[in-house]
Wavefront OBJ file of the C-alpha trace (Angstrom):
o trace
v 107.058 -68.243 -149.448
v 109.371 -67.902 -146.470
v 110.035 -64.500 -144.691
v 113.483 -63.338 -145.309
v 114.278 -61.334 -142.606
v 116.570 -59.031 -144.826
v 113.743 -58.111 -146.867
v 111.309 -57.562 -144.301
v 111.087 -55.502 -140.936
v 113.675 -53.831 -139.191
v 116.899 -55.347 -141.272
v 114.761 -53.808 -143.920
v 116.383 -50.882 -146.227
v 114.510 -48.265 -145.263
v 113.219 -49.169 -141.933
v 114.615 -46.432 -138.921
v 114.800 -48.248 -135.866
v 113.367 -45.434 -133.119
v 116.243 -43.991 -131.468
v 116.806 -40.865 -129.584
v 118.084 -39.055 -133.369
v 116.008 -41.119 -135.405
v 112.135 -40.614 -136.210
v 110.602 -44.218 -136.376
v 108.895 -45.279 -139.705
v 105.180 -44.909 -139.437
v 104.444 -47.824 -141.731
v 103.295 -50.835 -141.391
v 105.780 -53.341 -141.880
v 106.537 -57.215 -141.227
v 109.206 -58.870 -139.105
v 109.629 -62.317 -138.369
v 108.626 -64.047 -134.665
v 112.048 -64.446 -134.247
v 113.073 -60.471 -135.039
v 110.079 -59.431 -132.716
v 111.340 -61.699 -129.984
v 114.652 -59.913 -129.894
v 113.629 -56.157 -130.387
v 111.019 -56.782 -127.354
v 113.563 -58.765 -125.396
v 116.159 -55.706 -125.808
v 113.112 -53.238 -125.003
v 113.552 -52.047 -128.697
v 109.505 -52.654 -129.675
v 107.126 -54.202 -127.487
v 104.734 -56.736 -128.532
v 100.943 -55.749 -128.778
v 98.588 -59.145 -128.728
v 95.679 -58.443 -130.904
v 93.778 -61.473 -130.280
v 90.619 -62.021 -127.840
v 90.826 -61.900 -124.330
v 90.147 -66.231 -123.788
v 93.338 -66.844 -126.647
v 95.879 -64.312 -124.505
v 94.857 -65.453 -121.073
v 95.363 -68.896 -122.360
v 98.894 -68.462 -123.822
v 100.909 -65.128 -125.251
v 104.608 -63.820 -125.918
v 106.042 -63.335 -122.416
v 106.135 -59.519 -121.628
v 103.035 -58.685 -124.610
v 100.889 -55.773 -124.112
v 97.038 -56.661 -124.862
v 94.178 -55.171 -127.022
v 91.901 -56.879 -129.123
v 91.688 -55.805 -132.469
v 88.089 -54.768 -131.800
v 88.859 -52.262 -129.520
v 91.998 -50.779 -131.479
v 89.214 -50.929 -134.444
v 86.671 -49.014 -132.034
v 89.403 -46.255 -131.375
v 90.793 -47.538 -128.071
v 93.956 -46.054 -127.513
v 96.946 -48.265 -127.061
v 97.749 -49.621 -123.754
v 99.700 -47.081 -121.693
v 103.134 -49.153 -121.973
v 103.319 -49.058 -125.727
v 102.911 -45.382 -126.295
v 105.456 -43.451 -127.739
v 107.147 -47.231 -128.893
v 107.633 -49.319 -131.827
v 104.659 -51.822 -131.821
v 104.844 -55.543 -132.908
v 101.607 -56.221 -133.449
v 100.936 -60.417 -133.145
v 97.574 -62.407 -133.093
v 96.862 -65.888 -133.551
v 98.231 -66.773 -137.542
v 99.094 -62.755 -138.738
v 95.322 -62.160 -139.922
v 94.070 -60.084 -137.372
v 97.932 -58.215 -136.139
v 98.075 -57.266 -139.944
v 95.079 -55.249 -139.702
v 96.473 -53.999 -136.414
v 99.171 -52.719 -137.913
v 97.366 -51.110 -141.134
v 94.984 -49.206 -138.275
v 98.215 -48.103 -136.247
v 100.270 -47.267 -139.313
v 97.482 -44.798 -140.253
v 98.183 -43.460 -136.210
v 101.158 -42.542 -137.025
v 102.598 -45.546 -134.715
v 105.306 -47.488 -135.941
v 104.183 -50.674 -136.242
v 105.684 -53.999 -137.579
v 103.318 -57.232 -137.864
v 104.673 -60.540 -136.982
v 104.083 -62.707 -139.736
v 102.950 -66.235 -138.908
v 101.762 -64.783 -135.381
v 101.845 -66.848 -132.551
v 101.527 -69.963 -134.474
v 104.312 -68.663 -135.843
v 105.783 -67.913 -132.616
v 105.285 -71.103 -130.949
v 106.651 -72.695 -134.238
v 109.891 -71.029 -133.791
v 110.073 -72.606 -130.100
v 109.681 -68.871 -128.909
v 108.263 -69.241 -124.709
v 104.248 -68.868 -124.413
v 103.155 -68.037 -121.651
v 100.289 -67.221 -119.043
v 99.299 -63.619 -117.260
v 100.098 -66.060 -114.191
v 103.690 -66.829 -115.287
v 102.891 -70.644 -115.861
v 103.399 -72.146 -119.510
v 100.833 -70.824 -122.018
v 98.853 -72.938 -124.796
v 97.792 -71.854 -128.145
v 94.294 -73.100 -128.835
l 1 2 3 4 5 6 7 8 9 10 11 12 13 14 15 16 17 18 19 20 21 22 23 24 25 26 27 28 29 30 31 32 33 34 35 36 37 38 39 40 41 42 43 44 45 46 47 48 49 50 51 52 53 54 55 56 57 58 59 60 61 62 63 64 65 66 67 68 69 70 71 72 73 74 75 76 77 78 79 80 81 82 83 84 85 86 87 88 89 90 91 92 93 94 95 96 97 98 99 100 101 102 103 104 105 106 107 108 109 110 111 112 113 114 115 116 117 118 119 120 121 122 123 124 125 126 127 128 129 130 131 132 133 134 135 136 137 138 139
């Protein structure tokens, strides 16, 4: 079944966007590749890549934040540039970034999962990338 982007994530009823008079939801959510690529383009959520550290050196959203789900599991706090931010958490198919987003829900962090992940992502013709800046692969 298809993600309707009205029903899900931040077009969502319900859903607050952070903003400087609104409190962000501190649920877990879902959003669509496309929806996460615009909030982190606009610097409205930024993208947390839950996957190992061999899939995100090999290809990832441009600008994404990285922690693999083991460590967030583990109690690693979230990398500096996320804190205090809506998270989008992605991994390889939405497996691991929904877990993610369960553990940082129950953080109190607001958290959306992007469903499909970067399969997803990559699907959608989104840009993958490298930590060098060169075009990214999915593996």
């Amino acid at each position: 079944m298809p993600l309707l982007p009205h029903a899900h994530g931040p077009n969502a009823p319900g859903w607050n966007a952070p903003g400087p008079d609104t409190p962000a939801r501190t649920t877990s959510g879902r959003t669509t590749p496309a929806e996460a690529h615009e909030l982190a383009r606009t610097g409205a959520a930024v993208l947390l890549d839950v996957r190992e550290a061999a899939e995100f050196t090999a290809g990832h959203a441009p600008g994404a934040l990285h922690q693999p789900l083991i460590g967030l599991v583990a109690g690693v706090p979230l990398p500096a540039g996320a804190a205090g931010r809506t998270v989008l958490a992605i991994c390889r198919s939405g497996n691991r970034s929904r877990r993610a987003a369960e553990l940082l829900a129950q953080r109190g962090v607001p958290v959306l999962d992007v469903a499909g992940g970067m399969n997803a992502w990559a699907l959608a013709g989104l840009p993958v990338t490298t930590p060098g800046g060169g075009a990214g692969r999915l593996g």
